[in-house]
C-alpha positions in Angstrom: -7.0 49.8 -30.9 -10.0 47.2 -31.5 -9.7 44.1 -33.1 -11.0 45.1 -36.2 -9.5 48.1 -36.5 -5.9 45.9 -35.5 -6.8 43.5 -38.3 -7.4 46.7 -41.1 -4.0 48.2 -40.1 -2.5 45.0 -40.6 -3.7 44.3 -43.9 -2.2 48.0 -45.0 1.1 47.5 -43.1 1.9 44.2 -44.4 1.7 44.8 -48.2 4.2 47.3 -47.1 6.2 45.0 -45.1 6.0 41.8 -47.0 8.6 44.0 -50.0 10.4 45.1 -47.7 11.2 42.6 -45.1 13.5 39.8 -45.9 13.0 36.1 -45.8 13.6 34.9 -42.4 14.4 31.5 -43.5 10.8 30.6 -44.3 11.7 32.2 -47.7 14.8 30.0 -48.5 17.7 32.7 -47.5 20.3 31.0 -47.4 21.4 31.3 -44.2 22.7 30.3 -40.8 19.3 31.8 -38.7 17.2 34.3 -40.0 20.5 37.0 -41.2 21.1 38.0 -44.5 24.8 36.7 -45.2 24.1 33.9 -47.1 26.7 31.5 -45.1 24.9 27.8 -45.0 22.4 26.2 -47.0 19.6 27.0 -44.5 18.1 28.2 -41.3 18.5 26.1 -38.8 19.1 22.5 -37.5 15.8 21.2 -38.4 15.4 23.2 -41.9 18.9 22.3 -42.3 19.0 18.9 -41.8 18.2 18.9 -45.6 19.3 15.7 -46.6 18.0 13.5 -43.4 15.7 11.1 -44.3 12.7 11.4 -42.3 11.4 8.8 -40.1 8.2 7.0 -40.7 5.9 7.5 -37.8 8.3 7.9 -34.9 7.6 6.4 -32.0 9.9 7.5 -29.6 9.5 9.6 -26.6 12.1 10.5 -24.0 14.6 8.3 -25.3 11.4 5.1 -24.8 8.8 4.3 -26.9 6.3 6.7 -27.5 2.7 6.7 -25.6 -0.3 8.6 -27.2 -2.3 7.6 -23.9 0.2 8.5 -21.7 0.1 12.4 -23.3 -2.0 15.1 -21.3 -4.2 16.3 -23.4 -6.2 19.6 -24.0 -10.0 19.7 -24.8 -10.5 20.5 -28.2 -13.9 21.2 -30.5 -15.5 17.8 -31.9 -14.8 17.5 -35.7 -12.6 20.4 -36.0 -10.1 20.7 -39.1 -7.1 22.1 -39.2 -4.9 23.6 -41.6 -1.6 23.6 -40.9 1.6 25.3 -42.7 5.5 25.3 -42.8 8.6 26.0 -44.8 11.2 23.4 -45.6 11.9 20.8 -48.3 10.5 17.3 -48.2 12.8 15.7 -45.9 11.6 18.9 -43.3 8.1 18.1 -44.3 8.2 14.5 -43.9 9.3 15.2 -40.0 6.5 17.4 -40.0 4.1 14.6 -41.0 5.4 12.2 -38.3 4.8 14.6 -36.1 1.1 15.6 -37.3 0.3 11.8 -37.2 1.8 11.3 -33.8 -0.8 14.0 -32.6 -3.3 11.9 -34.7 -2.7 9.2 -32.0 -3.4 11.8 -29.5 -6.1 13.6 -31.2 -8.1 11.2 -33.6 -11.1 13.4 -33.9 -9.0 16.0 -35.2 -8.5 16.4 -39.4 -4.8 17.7 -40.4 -4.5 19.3 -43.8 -1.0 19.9 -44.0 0.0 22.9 -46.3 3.9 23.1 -46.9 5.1 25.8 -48.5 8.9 25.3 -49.8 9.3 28.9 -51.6 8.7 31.6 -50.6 7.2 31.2 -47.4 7.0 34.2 -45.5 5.7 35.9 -48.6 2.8 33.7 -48.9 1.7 33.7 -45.6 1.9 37.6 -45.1 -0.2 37.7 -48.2 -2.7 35.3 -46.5 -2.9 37.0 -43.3 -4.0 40.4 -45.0 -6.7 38.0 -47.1 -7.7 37.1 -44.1 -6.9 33.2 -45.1 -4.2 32.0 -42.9 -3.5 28.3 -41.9 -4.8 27.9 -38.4 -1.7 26.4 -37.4 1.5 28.1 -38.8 5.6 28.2 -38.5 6.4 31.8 -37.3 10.0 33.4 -37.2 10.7 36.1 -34.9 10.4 38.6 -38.2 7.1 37.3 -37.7 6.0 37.3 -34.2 7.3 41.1 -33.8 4.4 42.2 -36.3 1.9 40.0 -36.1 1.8 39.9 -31.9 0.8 43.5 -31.3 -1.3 43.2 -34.4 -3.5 40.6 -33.2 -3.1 38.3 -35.7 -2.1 35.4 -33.4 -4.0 33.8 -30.6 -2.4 33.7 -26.9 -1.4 30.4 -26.3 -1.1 30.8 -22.0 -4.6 29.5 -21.0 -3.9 26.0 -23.2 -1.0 26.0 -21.6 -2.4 26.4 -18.1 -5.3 24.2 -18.9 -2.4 21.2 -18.9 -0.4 22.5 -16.5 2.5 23.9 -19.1 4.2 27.4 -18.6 6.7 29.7 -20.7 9.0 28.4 -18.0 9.4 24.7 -19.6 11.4 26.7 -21.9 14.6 28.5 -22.5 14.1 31.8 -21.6 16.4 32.4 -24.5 14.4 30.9 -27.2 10.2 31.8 -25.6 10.9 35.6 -24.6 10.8 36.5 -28.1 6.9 35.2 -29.0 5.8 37.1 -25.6 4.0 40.1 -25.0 2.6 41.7 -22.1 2.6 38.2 -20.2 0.8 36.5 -22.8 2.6 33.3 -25.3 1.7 34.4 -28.7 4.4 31.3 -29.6 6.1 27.9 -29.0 9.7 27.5 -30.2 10.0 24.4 -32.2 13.5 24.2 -32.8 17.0 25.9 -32.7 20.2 26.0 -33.6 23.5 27.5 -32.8 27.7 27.3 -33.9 30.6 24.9 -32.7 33.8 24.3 -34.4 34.0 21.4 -36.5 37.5 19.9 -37.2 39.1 17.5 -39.7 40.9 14.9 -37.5 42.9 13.2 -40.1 44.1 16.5 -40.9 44.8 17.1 -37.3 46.9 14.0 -36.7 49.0 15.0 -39.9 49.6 18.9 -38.9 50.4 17.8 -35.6 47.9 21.1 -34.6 47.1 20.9 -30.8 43.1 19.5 -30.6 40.2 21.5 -29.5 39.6 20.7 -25.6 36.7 22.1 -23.4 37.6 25.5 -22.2 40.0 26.4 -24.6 39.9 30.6 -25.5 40.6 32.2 -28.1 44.3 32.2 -28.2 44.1 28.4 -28.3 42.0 28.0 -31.4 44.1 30.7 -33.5 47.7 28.5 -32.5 44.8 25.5 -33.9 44.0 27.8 -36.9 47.3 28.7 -37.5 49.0 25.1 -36.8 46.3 23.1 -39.1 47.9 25.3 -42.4 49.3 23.0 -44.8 50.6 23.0 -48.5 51.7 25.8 -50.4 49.9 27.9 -53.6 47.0 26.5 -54.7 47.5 23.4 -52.9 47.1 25.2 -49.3 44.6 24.0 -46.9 43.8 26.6 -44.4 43.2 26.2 -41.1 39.7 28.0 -41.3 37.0 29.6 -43.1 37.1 33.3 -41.4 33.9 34.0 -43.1 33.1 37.5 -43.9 30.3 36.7 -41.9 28.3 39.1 -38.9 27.1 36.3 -37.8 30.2 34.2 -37.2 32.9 36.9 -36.0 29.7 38.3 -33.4 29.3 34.9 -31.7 33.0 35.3 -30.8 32.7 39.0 -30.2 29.6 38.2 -27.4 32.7 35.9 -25.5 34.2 38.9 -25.5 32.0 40.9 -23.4 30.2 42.8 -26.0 27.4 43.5 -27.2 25.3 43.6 -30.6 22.3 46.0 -28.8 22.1 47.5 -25.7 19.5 49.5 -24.1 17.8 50.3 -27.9 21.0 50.9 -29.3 23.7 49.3 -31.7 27.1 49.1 -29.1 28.6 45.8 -31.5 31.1 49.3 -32.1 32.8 49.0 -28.4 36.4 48.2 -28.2 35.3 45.0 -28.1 33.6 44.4 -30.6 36.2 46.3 -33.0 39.1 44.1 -31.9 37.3 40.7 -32.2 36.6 41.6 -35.7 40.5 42.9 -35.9 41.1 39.0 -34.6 38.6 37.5 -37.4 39.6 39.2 -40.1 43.7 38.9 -39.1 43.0 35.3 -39.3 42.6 35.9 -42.6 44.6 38.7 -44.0 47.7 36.6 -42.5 46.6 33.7 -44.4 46.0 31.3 -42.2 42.2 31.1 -43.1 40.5 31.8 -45.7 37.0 32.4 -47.5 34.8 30.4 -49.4 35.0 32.3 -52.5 38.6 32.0 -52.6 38.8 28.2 -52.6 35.9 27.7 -54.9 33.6 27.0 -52.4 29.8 28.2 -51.9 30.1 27.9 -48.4 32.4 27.2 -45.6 30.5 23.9 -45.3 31.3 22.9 -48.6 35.0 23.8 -48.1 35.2 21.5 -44.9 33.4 18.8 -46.7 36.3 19.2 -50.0 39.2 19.3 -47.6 40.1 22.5 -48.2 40.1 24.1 -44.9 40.3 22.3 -41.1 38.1 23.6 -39.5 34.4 25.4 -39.6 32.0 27.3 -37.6 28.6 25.7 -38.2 25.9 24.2 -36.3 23.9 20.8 -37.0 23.6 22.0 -40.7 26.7 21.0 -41.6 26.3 16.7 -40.4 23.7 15.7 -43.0 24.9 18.1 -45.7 28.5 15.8 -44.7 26.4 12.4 -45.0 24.5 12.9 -48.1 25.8 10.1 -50.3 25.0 12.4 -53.8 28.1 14.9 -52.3 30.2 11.8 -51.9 31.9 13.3 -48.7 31.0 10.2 -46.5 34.7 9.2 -46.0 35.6 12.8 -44.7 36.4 12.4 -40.7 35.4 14.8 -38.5 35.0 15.7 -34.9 33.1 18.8 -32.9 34.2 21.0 -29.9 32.4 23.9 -28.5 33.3 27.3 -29.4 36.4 28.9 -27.6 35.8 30.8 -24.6 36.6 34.7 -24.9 37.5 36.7 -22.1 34.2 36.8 -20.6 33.1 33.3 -21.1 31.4 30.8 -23.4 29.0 32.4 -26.2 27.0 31.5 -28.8 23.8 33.1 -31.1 20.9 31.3 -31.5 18.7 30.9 -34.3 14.9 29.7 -33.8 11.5 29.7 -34.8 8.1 28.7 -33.2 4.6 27.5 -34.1 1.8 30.1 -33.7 -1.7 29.8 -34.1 -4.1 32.1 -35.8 -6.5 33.8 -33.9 -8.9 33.9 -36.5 -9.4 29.9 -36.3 -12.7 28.4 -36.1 -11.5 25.9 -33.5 -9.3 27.6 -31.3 -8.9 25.1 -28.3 -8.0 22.4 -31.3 -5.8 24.4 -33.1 -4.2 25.4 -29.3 -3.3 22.1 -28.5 -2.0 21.3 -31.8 0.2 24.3 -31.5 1.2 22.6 -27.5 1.6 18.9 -28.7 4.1 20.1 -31.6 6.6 21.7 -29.0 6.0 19.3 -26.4 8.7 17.0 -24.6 7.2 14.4 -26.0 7.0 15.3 -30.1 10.4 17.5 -29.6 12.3 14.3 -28.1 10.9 12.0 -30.8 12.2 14.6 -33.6 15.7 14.6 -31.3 15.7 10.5 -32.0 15.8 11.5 -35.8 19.3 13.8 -35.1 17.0 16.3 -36.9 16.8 19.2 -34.6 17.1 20.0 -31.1 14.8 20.7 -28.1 13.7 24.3 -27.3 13.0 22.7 -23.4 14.9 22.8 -20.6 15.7 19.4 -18.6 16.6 17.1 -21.0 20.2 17.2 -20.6 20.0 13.1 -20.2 17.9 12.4 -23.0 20.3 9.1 -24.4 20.5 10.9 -27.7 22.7 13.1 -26.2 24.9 10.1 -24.7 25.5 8.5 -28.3 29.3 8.8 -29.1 28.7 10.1 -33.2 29.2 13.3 -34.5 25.4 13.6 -34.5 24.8 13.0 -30.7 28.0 14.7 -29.9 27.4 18.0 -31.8 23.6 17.7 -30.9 25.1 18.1 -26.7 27.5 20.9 -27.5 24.6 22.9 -29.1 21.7 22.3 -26.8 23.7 23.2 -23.9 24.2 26.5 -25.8 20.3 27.7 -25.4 21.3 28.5 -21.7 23.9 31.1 -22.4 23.6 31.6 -25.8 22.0 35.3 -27.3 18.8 34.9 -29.7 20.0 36.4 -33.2 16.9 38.9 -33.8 18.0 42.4 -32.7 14.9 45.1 -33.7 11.4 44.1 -34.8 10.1 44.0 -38.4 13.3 46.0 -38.8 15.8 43.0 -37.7 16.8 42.2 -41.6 17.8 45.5 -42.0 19.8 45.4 -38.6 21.5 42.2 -40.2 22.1 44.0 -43.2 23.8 46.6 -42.3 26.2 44.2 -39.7 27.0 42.2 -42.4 27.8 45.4 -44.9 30.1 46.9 -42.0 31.8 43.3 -42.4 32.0 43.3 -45.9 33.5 46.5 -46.1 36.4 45.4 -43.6 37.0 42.9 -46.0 37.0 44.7 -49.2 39.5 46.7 -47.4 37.3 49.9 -48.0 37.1 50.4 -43.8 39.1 49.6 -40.8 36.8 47.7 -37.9 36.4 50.8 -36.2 35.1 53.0 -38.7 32.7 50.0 -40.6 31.3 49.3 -37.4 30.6 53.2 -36.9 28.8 53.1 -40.1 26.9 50.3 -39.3 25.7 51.9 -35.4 25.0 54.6 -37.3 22.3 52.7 -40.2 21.3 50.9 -37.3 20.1 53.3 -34.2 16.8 54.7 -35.7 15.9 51.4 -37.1 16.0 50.7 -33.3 14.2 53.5 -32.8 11.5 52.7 -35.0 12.1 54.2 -38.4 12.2 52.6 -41.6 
């Protein structure tokens, strides 16, 4: 297919697309990644980190001070401009303007018009790709990158990368595998996030509950669940929020040994995948967790932050949505642990997003090294400084963000350690919403008591095989 001809199709298939496909985050789903459930205010550590305030003009690189001299730079065109584009709110933007002035430093010859786009993101911009008026510079979710890589809307990032002696290997396999196609980087990951169990310590010191410790399984954290119960009636406080969630219960269900897709089809229906869901949803049929909706709560977040459960399964979401002094939850002590270990090992999903660049730009060797400077060690480790989102690189284990003793810095070296073992959360193309959809329906039904595990899961394989396949 020619360029041109790539470029027509596109513009056809994404009018299509853009009613069908559901916001990946860039269109404010509520969400913990780019799924469907509606489970946390938003998509990821960075976009979640809501309530953060942004730093003025970071400075800091590699735990140091940072160096716009010391960066290896790319060539770039003389007087090019560049539009650039994102989701988020204004503390998300305001990061994103540190940033875009750090590469200022770096770049001075370069213009930045920064374009953020709040609502409705992924909306807008497939609109602007078929009027052929993209940013040059642009977030992209893996919604994204699945239809706008073989469609040629996005330029390959590997010879900028080359030029300055960078690789797809500086980065978790996990989180860079997604934006690649036939060898070539149509993305750079910017950010991720993942889940840990967050617990109420004064509440633990009261129930007398045995507390989280590294290694512990499965069996450990229900005795926790189950210990950590307290009050009667109304007055109950649960032990956790078994959310009727896919993409909670699956995490757990991936320590198990299963798995969501394999070989192009849906397997999340193997035994065990059925009897981790059994385990989630017992935790809460014999009332020793409970839902949101059943303690008033619009998310599990808010229930941990009002006292009303001990424990949640979040990710780095949940520490400024905790800190923001308009909830008044300040005085609310809490502590982090990993997730427990199944029978196969540690697990985790992972939710993430890139920068792309349009491959339309006017000034693609500016607009390349934008795209590099944004996901490099040295912008990703000033953001980490902020506690605002964590590095999509590999090696920076010792960064001494990660050595700080507060829930922040704590929490932030649980979940980056996760991007080694942990399984990306996109499961099949422009068709992953639906995928989510119909996960989080099997759930739903479990809990509605329509289906047993078995038979909702079923269902779900079922919806979900020739979406795999390719239909619609």
């Amino acid at each position: 297919m020619g360029k041109s001809t790539k470029w027509t199709f596109l513009a056809a298939m994404l009018v299509i697309s853009s009613l069908l496909l559901s916001a990946c985050g860039g269109d404010n789903t509520p969400t913990t990644g780019t799924g469907t459930t509606g489970t946390s205010p938003t998509n990821t550590p960075a976009a979640a980190a809501a309530n953060t305030p942004a730093t003025s003009g970071g400075n800091m690189t590699l735990g140091g001070k940072f160096d716009p001299t010391a960066y290896k730079k790319n060539a770039v065109e003389d007087g090019a401009t560049l539009r650039v584009s994102s989701w988020g709110d204004t503390s998300e933007q305001g990061v994103n303007r540190d940033a875009l002035a750090r590469f200022s430093q770096v770049y001075p010859n370069v213009k930045i018009n920064y374009e953020p786009q709040p609502d409705n993101y992924q909306t807008k911009l497939l609109a602007q790709v078929t009027g052929k008026s993209e940013p040059d510079v642009f977030y992209i979710d893996p919604g994204l990158g699945y239809q706008f890589m073989p469609a040629g809307v996005l330029l390959d990032l590997s010879p900028a990368l080359q030029e300055v002696g960078r690789s797809k290997d500086d980065y978790f396999p996990s989180l860079i595998n997604t934006f690649i196609q036939n060898n070539k980087v149509y993305g750079l990951p910017k950010d991720f996030g993942s889940l840990a169990i967050f617990y109420n310590t004064d509440m633990l010191a009261k129930s007398g509950a045995p507390a989280p410790k590294d290694g512990w399984t499965q069996d450990d954290f229900r005795n926790f669940v189950k210990a950590s119960v307290q009050g009667t009636g109304q007055s109950t406080i649960y032990g956790f929020s078994a959310d009727p969630d896919a993409e909670r219960w699956m995490a757990f269900a991936l320590a198990n040994g299963a798995k969501i897709i394999d070989n192009g089809k849906c397997a999340i229906n193997s035994d065990a995948g059925v009897s981790t869901l059994d385990w989630w949803y017992g935790m809460y049929k014999d009332k020793i967790a409970t839902i949101p909706a059943d303690i008033g709560a619009g998310w599990s977040g808010e229930g941990f932050a009002k006292q009303r459960i001990a424990s949640t399964a979040q990710g780095g979401w949940l520490i400024p949505f905790m800190a923001d002094p308009k909830g008044g939850f300040q005085n609310v002590k809490y502590d982090v642990a990993a997730l427990p270990q199944g029978k196969s090992g540690p697990a985790d999903l992972l939710f993430f997003n890139a920068w792309g660049v349009s491959a339309r730009t006017k000034f693609p060797k500016a607009a390349a090294a934008l795209a590099l400077f944004l996901a490099s060690r040295e912008n990703e480790d000033a953001i980490l400084q902020t506690g605002f989102a964590l590095p999509t690189l590999k090696g920076m284990d010792s960064d001494p963000f990660f050595q700080g003793t507060a829930v922040a810095n704590k929490a932030s070296k649980l979940l980056y350690a996760t991007a080694a073992y942990g399984t990306p959360d996109y499961y099949g193309g422009v068709n992953d919403p639906k995928i989510k959809k119909a996960l989080g329906d099997a759930t739903q039904r479990v809990y509605a008591g329509q289906q047993a595990s078995k038979a909702a899961l079923d269902q779900a394989c079922q919806e979900i095989d020739p979406l795999l396949a390719g239909g619609q």
